[in-house]
Structures are given as C-alpha cells and as structure tokens.
N, C-alpha and C positions, 0 to 999 in steps of 0.2 A: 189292188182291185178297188175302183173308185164308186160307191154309190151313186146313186143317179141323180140325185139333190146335190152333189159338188161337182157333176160331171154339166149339170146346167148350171152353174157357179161357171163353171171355166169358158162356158158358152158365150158369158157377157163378159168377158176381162180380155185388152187386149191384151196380146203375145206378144216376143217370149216376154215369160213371166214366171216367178219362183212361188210356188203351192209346200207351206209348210205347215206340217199336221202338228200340232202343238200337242194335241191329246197323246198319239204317239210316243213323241219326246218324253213325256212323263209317264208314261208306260216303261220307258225301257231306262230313264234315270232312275225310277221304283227300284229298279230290279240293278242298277248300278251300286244305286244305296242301301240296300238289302244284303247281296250277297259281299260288299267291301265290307261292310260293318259286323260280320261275324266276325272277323279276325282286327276290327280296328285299325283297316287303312282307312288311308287317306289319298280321295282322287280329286286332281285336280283338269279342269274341264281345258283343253287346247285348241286356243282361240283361232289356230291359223287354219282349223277344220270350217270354221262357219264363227262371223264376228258380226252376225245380225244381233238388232240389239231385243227385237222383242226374244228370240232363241236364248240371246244370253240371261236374260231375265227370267227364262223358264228354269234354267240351268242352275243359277244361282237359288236360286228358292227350293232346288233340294239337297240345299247342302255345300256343292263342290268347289274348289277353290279355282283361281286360275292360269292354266299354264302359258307363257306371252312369249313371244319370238321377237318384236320391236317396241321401241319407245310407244310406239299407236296402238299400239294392243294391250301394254299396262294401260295407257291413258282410256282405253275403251272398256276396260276393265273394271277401271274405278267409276266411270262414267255408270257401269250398268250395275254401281253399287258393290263390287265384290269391295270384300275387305283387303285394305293393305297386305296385312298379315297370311293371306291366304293367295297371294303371287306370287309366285317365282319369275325370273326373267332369265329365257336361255336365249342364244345364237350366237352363231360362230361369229358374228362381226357387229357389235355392237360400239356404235358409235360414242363421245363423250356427251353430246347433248341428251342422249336415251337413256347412259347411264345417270346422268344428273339428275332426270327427269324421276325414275326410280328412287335413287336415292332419296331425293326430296320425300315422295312418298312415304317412303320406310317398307319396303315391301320386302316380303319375308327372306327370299334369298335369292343371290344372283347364283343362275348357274355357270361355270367359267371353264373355256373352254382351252385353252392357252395361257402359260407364262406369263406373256405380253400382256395379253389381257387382264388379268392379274392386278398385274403392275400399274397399268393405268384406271382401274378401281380404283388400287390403294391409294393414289395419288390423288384423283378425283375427292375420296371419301374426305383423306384428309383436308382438303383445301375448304370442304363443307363441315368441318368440326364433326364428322361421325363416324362410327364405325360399321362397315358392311358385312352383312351375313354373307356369307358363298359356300355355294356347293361344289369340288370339281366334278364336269363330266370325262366321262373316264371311257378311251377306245376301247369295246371287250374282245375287240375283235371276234364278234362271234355274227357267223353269218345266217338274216333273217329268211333266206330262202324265198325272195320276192325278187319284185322287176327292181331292174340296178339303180334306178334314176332314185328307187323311194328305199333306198337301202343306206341305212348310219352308221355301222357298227364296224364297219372293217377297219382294216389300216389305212386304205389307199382311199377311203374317203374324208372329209376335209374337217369333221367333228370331231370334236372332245381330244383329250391330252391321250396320247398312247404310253400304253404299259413302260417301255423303256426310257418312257423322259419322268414317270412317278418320283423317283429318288430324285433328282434334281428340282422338282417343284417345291414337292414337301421340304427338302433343304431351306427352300427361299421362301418360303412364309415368315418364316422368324426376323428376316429383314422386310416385313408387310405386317405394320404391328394395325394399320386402321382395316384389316381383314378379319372377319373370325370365323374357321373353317367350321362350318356344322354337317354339312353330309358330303356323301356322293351321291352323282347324277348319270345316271346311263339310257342309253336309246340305241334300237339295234334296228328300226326301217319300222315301214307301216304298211297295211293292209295283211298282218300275217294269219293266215288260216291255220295251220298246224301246229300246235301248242308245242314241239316240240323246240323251235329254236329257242324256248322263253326259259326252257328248261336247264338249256345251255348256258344262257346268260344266269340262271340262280347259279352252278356251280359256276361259272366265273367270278361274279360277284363273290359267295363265297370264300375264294381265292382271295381274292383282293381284299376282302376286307382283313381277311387273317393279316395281311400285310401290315394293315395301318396297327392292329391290336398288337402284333409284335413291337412297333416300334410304339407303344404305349400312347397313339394318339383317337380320343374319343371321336363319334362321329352320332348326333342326335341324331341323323335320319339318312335311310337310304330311296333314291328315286329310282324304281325301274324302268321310268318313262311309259311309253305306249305300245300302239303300234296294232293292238286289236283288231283283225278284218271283220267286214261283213261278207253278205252272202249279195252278189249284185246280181247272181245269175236268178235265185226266188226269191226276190223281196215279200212276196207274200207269203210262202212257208214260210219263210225266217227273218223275218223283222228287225228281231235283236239276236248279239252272238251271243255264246255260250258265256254269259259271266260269272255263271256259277262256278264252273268247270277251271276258268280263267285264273280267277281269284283262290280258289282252291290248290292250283296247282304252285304260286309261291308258296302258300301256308305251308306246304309238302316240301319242298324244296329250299328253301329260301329260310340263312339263318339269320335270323335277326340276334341281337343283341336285348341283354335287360335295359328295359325304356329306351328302346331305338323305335324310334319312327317310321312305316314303311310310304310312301307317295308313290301313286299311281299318275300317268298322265293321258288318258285319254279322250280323241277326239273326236275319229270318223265312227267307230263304233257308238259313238252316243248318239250325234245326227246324223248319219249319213239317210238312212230309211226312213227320215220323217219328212225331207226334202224331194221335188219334184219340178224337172222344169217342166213346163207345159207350152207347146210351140204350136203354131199351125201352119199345113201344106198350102207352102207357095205354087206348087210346078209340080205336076207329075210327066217325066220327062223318058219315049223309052227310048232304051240306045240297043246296038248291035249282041251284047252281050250281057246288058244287065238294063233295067229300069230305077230310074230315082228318084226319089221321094226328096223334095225338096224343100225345106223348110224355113218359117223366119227365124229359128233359131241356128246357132253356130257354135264355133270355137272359141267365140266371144264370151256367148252365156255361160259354157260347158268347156274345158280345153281339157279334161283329162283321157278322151279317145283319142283326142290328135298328139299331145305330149305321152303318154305313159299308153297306146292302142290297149285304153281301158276298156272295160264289159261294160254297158248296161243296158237293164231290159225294157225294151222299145213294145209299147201300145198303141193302137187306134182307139182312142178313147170313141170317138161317133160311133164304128163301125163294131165295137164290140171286140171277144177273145176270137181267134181264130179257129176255124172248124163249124164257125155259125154262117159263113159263105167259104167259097173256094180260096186258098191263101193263096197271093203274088208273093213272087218276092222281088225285093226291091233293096239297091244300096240308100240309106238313110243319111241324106247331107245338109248341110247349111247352107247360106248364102254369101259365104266371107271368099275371096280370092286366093283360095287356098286352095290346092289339091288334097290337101291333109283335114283341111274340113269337114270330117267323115264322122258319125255317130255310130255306125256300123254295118256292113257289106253282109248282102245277102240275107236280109231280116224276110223272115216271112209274115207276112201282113195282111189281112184282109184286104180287096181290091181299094186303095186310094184313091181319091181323089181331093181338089183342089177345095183347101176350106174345111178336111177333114183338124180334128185336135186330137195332137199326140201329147204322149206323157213318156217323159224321159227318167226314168225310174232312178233312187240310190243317188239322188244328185245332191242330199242335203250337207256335204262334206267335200270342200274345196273344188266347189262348184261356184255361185256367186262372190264368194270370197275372192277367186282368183277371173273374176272377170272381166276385161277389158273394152279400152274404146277401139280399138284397131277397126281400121274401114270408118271411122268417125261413128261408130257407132253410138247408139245410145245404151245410156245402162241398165242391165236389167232391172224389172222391180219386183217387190216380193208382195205377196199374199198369203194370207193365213185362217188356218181354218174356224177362227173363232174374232 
C-alpha cells in the first residue's frame, strides 16, 4: 500500500522503473540483526538477490557481510565498501581470473564446490605466494520442497561435492598444502516457506560434521546458506519473514562446536518486499476469452513469472484497491515477443485503462538484477524513496 505523496512521485517518473523503499530495508535488516545476534550468527547479505549499489550500502551499515556468486559481485562488493574479510565467494564454476581476482583481495573464504576446483585454487594461490581459506560445500541431499529450477541440495543437481566423494577430497587436501580448510558450506534452494526442510539439513549437517570430528579435523565455521521465503502473495501483511522463528530454530537444532562459527546467507528475504516495479498500461486489449492489460513493462525488467511462473501481487496504483469500482479481470503482460511474457492470468483489477500505473509487488529480489536488453531494450532504472 503506497501513500498518495509516492503514488504522485511515480506519476512524474517515466516507466518501467524500480521504486526501492530504503526505510523498509532497514526495518526488516533491524530485525535480521536483532534476532541473528542472540545467538551470535553471522549473516552475510547475497548479492545475486539485488547488487544495486545504494541497497548494498544500506545493507552494509547494519552489519552483514557478503555472500558473491562471481568475480563482479566480490568486485561490487568491495566497491560498496564491505570488508574483505567479510566475503565469501561461492559457485559452481568459477573461473581463474575471478579466482585471482579474490585472491588479491584476501577475502574471507572460497566456498568450493569440487575436487577440480580445489585443485586449481591451490595452484592459483601458490603461483600468488598465498595461502586460501576454503570452505567445501557439501550436497545434503536434502530436499527444499520448492520449484526445481531454484532447488540446490539434491544429488542430481549440479552444486557442491556429494556425501560419497567426502573421503576422497578430504584425502586430497594434504597434497593442497596453499589451501586451509576452515568450514563447511551448504544450500538446499530458495524461496522456502516451511521451516521444516531447514530442520532437515541441521540433522544432516549434524551428520556430517560428526564425520569430520571423527577423523579429528577442526572446522571454524559452519555456513547453512539461505534460502528464506517471503510472502509474495501479502506483501502488506507480511513484509518480513519469520526471522525470529528462522533463527531460533538452528539454535534448536543445529550442533555447533565450542568457538565454531555459525554464517547465514541471506538474500531475497531481506530485499525482496522493499523493491517495486512500477510500469504503465500501454493497450487495454479485449479478446474472445480473456482481456489484457498491456504493459511497458516485461520479462526484461521482471523474468521470474516467465522463468520460475512466479507469484506477484499486481495493483492499480491510479485506480485504487479493488471493491472501490466493479473489478475486470484481465491477463497482465508485457510488450517483449514472447508468449511467456506474462505477469500473471486472470488478475482482478479495477476497470483499466490506457496510462493507468501499476505496481508490480515483491520485485526487490532477482528482479532488476536479472534484467536484460532482449528486444534491444533499454535498462531499467531504479528510484528510491529517499
């Protein structure tokens, strides 16, 4: 729900355009850093949810370190001031220049995902005179119970070293002497609403750590990664998830070690509700079976309806809530040559028309991030409430 002093804000700005509540963000980082600091985690912020730089800037000044998927994400990292020492650098395929790139830096730990990759670490490090932290990520095989495309944790997807090749790694450290192993690293998918698969992965983990204790090798820290949902269907009830509840339930669960370290990583949970695209109707268009609300925005600005047939909640920002005129309903599209260009079918909406401003809700999490020029488009820009 947008007051009326930022609903004529959006009246002067062309479209599409990203509306980011910065006040928001620090509402619901408050309560990130509130309820991790009972038990003395440590979270670090996942740049591939949203790498705007005034977001990361907000991010960084309460605290949280940060988690990077490519060489441009430490580099944007350091750019928005985070500290070296508070980077990790994970993903399944990380290149020799990303790793050098790191390296230089000295940032806190590679997360590693394979053998090979390993291998050419140690080899990289050496050739730089130093030695690299690493964490391995570890398959728990344990399944997040989401859509498959944003699921990590199994076997048959393409991350982290699976349980049966452990003894063969750990072997090969000791021929990797410019390595120094300080944790484990896990992620089991993102957007998860039911705290229960997280519960699963603490008694995995568990598991696995008894492993390494048995064969007497320490480990500073353990990462349980991310993966936290929000609520895309009321962003206004629910703003921010449960992280009390969240964070509570490793405390419960989750054996840590004396002076082991716990790192968190999360992303769409922090910004996702402070973000907003905001587009305006090109074409109200009606057809035989449905009416469509046509928009300047697309799959360009937003692609996780057309890739992952995500939720979000769609407004008439001119026209007000629905129930204040008779509701249409109408499918909600873009303007990209796509059939898939879809926001979402069968929205009920105040009657539209041409030049009306929509707000495309829960967009501040791999939303602009993952935006493209496809159609030559141009890129979105962003705005901010302050």
């Amino acid at each position: 729900m947008f007051p009326k002093s930022v609903i004529d804000r959006f009246r002067q700005l062309p479209t599409p355009v990203y509306y980011y509540d910065l006040d928001l963000l620090r509402k619901g980082l408050a309560l990130v850093r509130e309820e991790s600091r009972r038990y003395d985690y440590h979270v670090h912020y996942a740049l591939k949810a949203n790498a705007n730089l005034p977001v990361l800037e907000v991010v960084k000044q309460h605290g949280l370190g940060a988690d990077c998927v490519s060489g441009n994400e430490v580099q944007r990292a350091l750019d928005a001031g985070f500290d070296a020492e508070q980077i990790v650098f994970a993903g399944v395929g990380k290149s020799d220049e990303e790793i050098n790139l790191a390296l230089k830096a000295q940032i806190s730990c590679f997360n590693c995902e394979s053998l090979q990759e390993m291998e050419v670490i140690n080899g990289l490090a050496k050739q730089a005179g130093v030695k690299a932290r690493i964490a391995l990520r570890i398959n728990p095989n344990v399944n997040a119970n989401t859509h498959k495309y944003i699921t990590t944790g199994l076997e048959e997807n393409k991350f982290g070293i699976n349980l049966w090749e452990l003894e063969a790694v750990v072997a090969r450290l000791k021929d990797l002497p410019h390595l120094q192993l300080t944790g484990l690293h896990f992620h089991i998918g993102s957007q998860i609403t039911d705290l229960g698969p997280f519960k699963s992965l603490c008694t995995r983990i568990n598991e696995i750590q008894g492993w390494f204790v048995s064969r007497q090798i320490p480990l500073q820290h353990i990462n349980v990664g991310g993966g936290l949902g929000v609520d895309y269907q009321d962003p206004d009830k629910h703003p921010y998830p449960d992280f009390k509840a969240y964070f509570a339930l490793f405390h419960e669960f989750l054996e840590v070690r004396p002076g082991q370290q716990v790192h968190f990583e999360l992303g769409r949970a922090v910004v996702a509700q402070c973000g907003t695209l905001i587009s305006r109707v090109l074409y109200i268009k009606k057809g035989m079976n449905t009416n469509f609300a046509i928009l300047d925005a697309g799959l360009t600005e937003l692609i996780r309806p057309a890739l992952y047939q995500s939720y979000h909640f769609i407004e008439n920002l001119s026209k007000g809530p629905v129930g204040n005129t008779p509701a249409v309903t109408y499918d909600v599209v873009g303007p990209i040559c796509e059939s898939s260009d879809c926001f979402r079918k069968a929205v009920d909406l105040p009657e539209t028309e041409r030049g009306d401003l929509m707000a495309i809700r829960s967009a501040g999490a791999y939303g602009e991030v993952m935006a493209s020029g496809y159609n030559l488009r141009d890129r979105v820009k962003a705005v901010y409430s302050e």
